[in-house]
N, C-alpha and C positions, 0 to 999 in steps of 0.2 A: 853509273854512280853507286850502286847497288852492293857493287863488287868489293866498295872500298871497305876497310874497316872504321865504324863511327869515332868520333874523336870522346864521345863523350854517351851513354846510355843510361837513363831514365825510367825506372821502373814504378807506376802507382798503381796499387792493389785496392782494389774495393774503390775505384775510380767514381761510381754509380755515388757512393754514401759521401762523398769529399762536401761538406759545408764550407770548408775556408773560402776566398776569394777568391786567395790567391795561395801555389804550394809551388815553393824553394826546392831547388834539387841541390847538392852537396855541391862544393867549388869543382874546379877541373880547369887543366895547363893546355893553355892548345895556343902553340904562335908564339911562346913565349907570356902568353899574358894569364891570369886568371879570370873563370868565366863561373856561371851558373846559368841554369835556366829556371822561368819565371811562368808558369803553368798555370790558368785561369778555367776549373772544369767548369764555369756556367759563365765564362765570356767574362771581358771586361766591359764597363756603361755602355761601351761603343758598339760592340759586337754583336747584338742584332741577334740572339739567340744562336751564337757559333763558339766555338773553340777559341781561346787567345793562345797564344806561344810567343816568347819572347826569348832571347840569349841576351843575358846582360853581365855587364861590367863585374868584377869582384872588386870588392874594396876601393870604389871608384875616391871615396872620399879621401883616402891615405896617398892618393895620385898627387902629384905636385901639379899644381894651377898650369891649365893648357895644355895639357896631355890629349893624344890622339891615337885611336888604333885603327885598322880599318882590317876589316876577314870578308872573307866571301862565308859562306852556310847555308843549308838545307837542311832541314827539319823530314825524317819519317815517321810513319806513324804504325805501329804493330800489334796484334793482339797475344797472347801466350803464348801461340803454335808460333811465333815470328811470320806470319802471314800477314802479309801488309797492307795497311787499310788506308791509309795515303801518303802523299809526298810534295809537297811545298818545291816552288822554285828558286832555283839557285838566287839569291840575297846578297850584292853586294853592298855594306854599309861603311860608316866611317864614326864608330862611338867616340864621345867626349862627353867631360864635364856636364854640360845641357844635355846632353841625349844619350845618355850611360845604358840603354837599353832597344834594341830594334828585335822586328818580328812579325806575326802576322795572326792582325786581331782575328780576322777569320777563317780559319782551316778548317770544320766541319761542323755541320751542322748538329747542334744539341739532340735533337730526333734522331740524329744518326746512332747515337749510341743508346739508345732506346728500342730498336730494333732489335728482335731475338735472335739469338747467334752472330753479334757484329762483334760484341766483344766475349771473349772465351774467361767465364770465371769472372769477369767484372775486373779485368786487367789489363792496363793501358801500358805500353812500354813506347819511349821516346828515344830515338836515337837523332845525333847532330853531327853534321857533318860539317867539318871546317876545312879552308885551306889559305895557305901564308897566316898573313897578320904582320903589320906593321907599326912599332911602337916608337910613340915622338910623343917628347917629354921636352916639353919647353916650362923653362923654373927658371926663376928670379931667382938667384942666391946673394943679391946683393942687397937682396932688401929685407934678409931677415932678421932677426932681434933675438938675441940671448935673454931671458925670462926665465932665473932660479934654474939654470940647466939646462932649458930647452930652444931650442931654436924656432924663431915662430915667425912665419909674412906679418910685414908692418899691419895690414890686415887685420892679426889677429892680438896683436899686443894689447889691445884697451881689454877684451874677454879674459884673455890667460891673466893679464895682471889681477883683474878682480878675482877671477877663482882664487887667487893664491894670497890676494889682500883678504878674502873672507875664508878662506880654508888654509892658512900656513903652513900647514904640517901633510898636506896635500900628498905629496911625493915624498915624506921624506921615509919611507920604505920602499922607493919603485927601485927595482933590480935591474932592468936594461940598462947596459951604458954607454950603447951603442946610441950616437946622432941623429940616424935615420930612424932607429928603431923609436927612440925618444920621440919622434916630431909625429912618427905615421899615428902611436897612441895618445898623442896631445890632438890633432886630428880627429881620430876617434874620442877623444873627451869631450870635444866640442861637439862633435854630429850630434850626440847620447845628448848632451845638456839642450844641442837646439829641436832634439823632437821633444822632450820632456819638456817643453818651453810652449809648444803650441796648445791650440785645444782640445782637453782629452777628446770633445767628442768627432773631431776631425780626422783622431787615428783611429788606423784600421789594428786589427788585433796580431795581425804578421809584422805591422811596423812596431807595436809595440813587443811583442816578442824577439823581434832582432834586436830591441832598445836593451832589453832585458839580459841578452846573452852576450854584447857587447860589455854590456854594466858588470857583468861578473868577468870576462877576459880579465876588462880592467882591474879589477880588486884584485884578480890572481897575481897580476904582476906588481903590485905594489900600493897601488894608488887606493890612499882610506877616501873611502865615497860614500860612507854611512846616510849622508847628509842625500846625496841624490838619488841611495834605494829608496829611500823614503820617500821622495819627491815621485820615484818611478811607480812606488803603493797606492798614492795619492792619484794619481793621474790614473791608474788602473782601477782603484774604487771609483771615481769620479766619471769614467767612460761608463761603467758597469750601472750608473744609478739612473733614475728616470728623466729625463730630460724637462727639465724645468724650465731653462731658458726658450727652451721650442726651438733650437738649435735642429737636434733632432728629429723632430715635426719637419723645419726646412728643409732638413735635407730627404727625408723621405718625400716631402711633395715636391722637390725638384726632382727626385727619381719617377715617383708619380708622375710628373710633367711628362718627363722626359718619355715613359713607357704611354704614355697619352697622344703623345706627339708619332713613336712607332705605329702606336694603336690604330693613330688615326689613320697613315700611311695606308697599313696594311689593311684597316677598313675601310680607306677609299676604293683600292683596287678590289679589293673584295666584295664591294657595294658595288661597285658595277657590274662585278661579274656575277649578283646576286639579281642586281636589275636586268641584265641582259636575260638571266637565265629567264627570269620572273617574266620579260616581255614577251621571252619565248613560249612560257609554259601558257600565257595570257592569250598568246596569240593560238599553240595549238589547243588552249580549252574552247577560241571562237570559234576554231575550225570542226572543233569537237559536236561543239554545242549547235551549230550549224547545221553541220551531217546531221545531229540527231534529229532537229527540227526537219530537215527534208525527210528523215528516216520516218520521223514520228507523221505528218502529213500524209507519206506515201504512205504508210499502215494505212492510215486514216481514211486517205482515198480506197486502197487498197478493201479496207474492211469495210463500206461504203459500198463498192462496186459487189463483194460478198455475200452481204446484205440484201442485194436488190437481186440478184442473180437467186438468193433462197426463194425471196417475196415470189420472183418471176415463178420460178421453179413449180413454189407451194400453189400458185395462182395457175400454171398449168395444169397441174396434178388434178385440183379442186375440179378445173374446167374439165378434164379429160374425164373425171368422174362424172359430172356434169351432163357431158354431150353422153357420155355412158349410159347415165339414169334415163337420159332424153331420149337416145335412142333404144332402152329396152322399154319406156312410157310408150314409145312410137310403134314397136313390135306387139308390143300386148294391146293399145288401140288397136293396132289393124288385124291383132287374130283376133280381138272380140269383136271388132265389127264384121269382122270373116263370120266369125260363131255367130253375129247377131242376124248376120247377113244370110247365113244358111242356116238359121233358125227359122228364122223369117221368111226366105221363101219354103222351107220346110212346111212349117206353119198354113203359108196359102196354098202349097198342095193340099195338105191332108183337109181345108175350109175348103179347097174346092171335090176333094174327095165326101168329103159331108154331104155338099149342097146336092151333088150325085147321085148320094145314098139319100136323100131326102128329096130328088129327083125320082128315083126309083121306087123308093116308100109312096110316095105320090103313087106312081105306075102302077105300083103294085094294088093299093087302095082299089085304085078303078080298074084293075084288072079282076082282083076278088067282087068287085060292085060289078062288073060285066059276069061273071061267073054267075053270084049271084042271080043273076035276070037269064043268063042264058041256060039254065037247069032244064029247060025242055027240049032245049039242042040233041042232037046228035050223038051217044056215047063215044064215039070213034071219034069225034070233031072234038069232045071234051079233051077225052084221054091227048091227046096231041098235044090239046095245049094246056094241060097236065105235065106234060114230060117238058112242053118247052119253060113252063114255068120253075119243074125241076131243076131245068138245067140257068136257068138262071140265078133262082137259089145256089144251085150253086157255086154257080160262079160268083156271085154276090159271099159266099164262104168263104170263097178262096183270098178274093180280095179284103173278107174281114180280117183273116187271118194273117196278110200281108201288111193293111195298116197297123192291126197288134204292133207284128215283126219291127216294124217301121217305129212306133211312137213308144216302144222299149230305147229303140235306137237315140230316138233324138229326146228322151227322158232321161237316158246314161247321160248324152253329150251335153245336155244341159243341166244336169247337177254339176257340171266344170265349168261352166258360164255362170254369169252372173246371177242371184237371185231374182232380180227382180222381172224376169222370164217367166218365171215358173208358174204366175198365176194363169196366163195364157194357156200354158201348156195343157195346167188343169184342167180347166175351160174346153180343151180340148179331146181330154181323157173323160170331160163327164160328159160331153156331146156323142163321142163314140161308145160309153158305155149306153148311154139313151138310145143310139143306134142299133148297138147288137141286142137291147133289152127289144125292139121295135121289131128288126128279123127275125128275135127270136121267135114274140110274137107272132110274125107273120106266117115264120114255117109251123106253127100250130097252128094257125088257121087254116093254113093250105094243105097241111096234114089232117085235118078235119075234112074240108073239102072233099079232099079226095078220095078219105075212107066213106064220105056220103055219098062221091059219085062211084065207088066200087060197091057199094053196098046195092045202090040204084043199081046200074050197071047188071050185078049179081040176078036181080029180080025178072030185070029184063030178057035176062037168060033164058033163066027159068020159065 
């Protein structure tokens, strides 16, 4: 279909800015008959937010009663480039009289041409394609009435008489003298008188502008109509002024209704698909909220379990420090009672080394006491036990000299033990010093002794 050449092309510029309701394309012959098309850019009440298009009738009014055409048509739809933005299906229809116009209230959606880049420039071009057409014209000419000239359906003889009983002079400059021509603008004097007849605020401003340029056809050709400009001023002031009857009020809250009634439509299914979403989102916030609660618990457990694993840890630690402290408490008891323990028997050697030396001190006493008494003895029998008593001295030296060695030892080793030893020790360094003060003694007396028994000795010599 594409191929074909349009019967008829339609061009609106600045399509985006179009206020009217509705916009007129210019007449056009296809079939024989006259056509126009009927363009609605924000839809007509019916259309739902779409596109209207319509091919209607030209001059359907000037048709003689019963007239029928019938065309087949398709509608395309273009943007500047002639790149094509849609195409309607082939429309066979059958206009008359009642239905002087067929078409298709919704060809595209109003957001379609709101899209950037669908229309180039904000320029819509229409092309229509037509094929045949067939015209039947069924007319009564038996029933018409001669009326000052004009030939008119019984129909219309009580209107035409009045205009011409209250305007006599009506036609008497009309120049057609042609029959047909006479009857199609008596026709047209009647459509003009019956819009101007309704109520201005029922006309739309296209029906009053086509009322308007019919009204001046007419005057062109003859007809004084001074009387129905004015009526045409009147009705055009009177559309223009504030709606006092609420006329206007009506009809805007029947559109209101009406955009109420869409509204609601399209907010029911919207409302569902608002509560579906809503159940959705409801159901995964429970799932959400869920998780989190197990999530927030298991932390909870988690950090719980954390917790006692530190405690455990800290409570090891503590202990291991613990048995630590305990077992070096344990190591220093058992070296100090090691040190108390070999202190101690330290201690009762050196009390039994004492008692020894105070054994000996004894011995010696009554060995000097036997000296003593035996002075008349023997020299040789002295001297003997002279040397043995020498040698006991010193051997009694040696082992003084030993205990020194010794109780330096366990004096060192017990300045690292505890103090409360050391008075023993004392005890024991002033017994040994009384000792060696007592030997010392002793080897003076027995170094006397002996320089009496050498001196004796000496005498005896001599």
């Amino acid at each position: 279909m594409s191929n074909r050449k349009p019967s008829f092309r339609f061009e609106i510029d600045n399509f985006s800015e179009k206020k009217a309701n509705a916009i007129s394309s210019n007449t056009f012959k296809s079939g024989g008959c006259e056509w126009f098309l009927a363009v609605y850019p924000k839809g007509d009440r019916l259309a739902d937010g779409h596109l209207s298009l319509y091919l209607q009738v030209a001059n359907d009014t000037t048709l003689q009663p019963g007239w029928k055409r019938s065309i087949n048509f398709y509608f395309v739809l273009l943007n500047q480039s002639g790149k094509e933005l849609y195409e309607t299906g082939l429309g066979q229809s059958s206009f008359c009289a009642e239905n002087p116009a067929w078409g298709y209230r919704k060809t595209l959606p109003l957001s379609k041409f709101q899209e950037e880049g669908f229309l180039e420039k904000d320029k819509l071009i229409i092309e229509v394609y037509t094929n045949g057409g067939e015209v039947e014209d069924v007319s009564n000419k038996k029933k018409t009435v001669d009326i000052n000239g004009f030939q008119v359906f019984a129909s219309q003889v009580t209107k035409v008489g009045k205009i011409f009983t209250e305007h006599p002079d009506i036609a008497k400059d009309f120049k057609p003298t042609k029959q047909e021509v006479k009857t199609a603008y008596m026709n047209v004097l009647l459509r003009v008188i019956k819009t101007l007849n309704k109520p201005p605020k029922s006309l739309s401003e296209t029906r009053l502008n086509k009322a308007s340029s019919e009204l001046s056809e007419l005057m062109n050709v003859g007809f004084k109509l001074d009387w129905l400009k004015l009526k045409l001023d009147e009705v055009t002031l009177e559309r223009k002024k504030p709606d006092a009857d609420g006329s206007k009020v009506q009809q805007l809250e029947e559109r209101v209704k009406h955009l109420e009634l869409k509204l609601d439509e399209v907010n029911e299914s919207r409302t569902q698909q608002v509560e579906e979403r809503v159940k959705k989102l409801e159901l995964k916030l429970q799932q959400a909220s869920f998780s989190k609660s197990l999530s927030d618990d298991a932390n909870e457990y988690r950090a719980q379990q954390v917790e006692e694993r530190v405690t455990n840890l800290e409570m090891m630690e503590v202990g291991l420090k613990l048995d630590s402290l305990n077992t070096k408490l344990d190591e220093v008891s058992l070296e100090r009672k090691k040190t108390d323990d070999t202190n101690e028997s330290r201690a009762q050697q050196v009390e039994k080394h004492v008692k020894n030396l105070t054994l000996m001190e004894l011995r010696l006493n009554t060995m000097l006491g036997n000296l003593e008494r035996e002075k008349s003895y023997d020299t040789s029998v002295f001297d003997s036990r002279i040397q043995q008593m020498e040698k006991h001295v010193m051997g009694l030296g040696l082992k003084l000299e030993s205990l020194i060695t010794k109780l330096e030892e366990i004096s060192q080793e017990k300045k690292k033990a505890d103090d409360a030893d050391g008075s023993l020790v004392q005890k024991h360094e002033e017994s040994l010093k009384n000792i060696e003060l007592m030997v010392s003694h002793l080897k003076v007396e027995v170094d006397k002794k002996k320089n009496i028994a050498s001196d004796d000795g000496f005498l005896l010599v001599d």
